[in-house]
C-alpha positions in Angstrom: 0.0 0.0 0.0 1.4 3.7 -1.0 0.6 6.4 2.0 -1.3 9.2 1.0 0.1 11.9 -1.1 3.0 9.4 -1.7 4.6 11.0 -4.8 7.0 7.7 -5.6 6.5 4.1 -5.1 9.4 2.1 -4.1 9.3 -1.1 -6.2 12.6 -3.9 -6.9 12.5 -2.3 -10.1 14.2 0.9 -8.6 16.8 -1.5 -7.6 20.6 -0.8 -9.3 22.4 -3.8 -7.7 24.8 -1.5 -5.7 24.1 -2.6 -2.2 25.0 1.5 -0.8 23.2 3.2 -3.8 19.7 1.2 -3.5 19.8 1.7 0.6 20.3 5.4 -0.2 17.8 5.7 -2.9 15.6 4.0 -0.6 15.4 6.8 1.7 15.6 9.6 -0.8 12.2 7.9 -1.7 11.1 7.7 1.7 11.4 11.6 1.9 10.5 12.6 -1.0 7.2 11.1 -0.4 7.6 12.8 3.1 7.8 16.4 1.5 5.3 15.8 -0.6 2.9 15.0 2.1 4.3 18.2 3.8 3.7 20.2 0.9 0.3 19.2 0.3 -1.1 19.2 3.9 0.5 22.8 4.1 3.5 22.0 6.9 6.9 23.5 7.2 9.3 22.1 4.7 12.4 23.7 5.9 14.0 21.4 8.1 13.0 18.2 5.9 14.7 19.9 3.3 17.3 20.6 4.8 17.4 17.0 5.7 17.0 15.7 2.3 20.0 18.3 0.9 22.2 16.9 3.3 21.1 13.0 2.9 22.0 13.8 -0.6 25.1 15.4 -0.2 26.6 13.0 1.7 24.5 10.3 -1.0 26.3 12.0 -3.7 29.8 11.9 -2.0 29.6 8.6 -1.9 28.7 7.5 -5.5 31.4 10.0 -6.3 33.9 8.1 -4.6 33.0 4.5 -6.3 33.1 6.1 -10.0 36.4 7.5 -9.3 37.5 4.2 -7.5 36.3 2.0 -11.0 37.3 4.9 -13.5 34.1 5.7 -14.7 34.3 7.6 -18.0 31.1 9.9 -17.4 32.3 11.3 -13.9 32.6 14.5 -14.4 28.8 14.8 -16.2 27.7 13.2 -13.3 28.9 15.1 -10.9 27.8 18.2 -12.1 24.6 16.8 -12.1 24.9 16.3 -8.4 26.6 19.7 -8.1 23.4 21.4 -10.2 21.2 19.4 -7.8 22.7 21.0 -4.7 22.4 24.5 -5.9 19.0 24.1 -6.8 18.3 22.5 -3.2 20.3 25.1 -1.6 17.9 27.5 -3.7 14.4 26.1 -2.6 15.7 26.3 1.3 16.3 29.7 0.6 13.0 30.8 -0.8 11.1 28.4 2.2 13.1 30.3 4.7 11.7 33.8 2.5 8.2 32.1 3.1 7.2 31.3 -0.7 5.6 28.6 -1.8 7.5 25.6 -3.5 4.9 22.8 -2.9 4.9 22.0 -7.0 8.9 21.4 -6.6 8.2 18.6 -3.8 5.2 17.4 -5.5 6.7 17.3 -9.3 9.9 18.4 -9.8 12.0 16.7 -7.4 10.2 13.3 -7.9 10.5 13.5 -11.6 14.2 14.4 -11.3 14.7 11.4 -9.3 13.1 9.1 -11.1 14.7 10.3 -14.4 18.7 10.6 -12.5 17.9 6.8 -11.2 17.1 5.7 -15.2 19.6 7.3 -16.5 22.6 8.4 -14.7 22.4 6.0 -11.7 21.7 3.3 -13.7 24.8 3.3 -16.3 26.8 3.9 -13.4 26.0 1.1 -11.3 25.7 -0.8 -14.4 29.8 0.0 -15.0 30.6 -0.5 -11.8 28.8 -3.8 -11.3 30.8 -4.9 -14.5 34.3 -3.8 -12.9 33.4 -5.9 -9.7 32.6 -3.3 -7.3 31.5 -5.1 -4.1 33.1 -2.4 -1.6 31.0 -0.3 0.8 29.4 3.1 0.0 
């Protein structure tokens, strides 16, 4: 069963096979669908937020660290993606600290760029690590 205003549903099929990046991913789900609740029943976002930027950060950091450890040709694309990502979190805390309204970012935008990273980015990179036998820890 998905809890109300649930904005993702976690399924195997989000699975990558990197033992680190699916726990991760797991939460990020977990609070997106959080914030979404938040932002549709009207609550403070701003600490969940700033939560979710740091779950990600240190997410990121991680991920980072195994493409550089198994040479992975499309680092630096995606880690500007990460980097972009951060600004634009850093952004939203900003204007939620200003008081203005950035439910449609919880509710749409930041599920449908997680969804779309996972497919795309996270998959070819746990795809290339898997193939260069990474088994080590996040």
């Amino acid at each position: 069963m998905i809890a109300p205003h649930s904005v993702i549903r976690w399924t195997d099929s989000l699975l990558l096979g990197v033992e680190f990046v699916d726990h991760d991913h797991r939460h990020a789900v977990d609070a997106i669908n959080h914030l979404a609740a938040l932002a549709v029943e009207g609550g403070d976002l701003t600490a969940d937020a700033e939560a979710f930027r740091d779950h990600c950060a240190e997410h990121f950091a991680r991920e980072e660290a195994m493409m550089t450890r198994t040479a992975f040709f499309g680092l630096e694309p995606h880690r500007d993606e990460h980097q972009r990502v951060l600004a634009e979190l850093d952004g939203i805390i900003l204007r939620l600290k200003a008081g203005e309204d950035c439910r449609d970012y919880f509710t749409e935008a930041l599920p449908q760029w997680f969804l779309e990273h996972r497919a795309t980015m996270d998959f070819v990179t746990a795809d290339f690590a898997r193939e260069r036998g990474w088994t080590g820890p996040g």
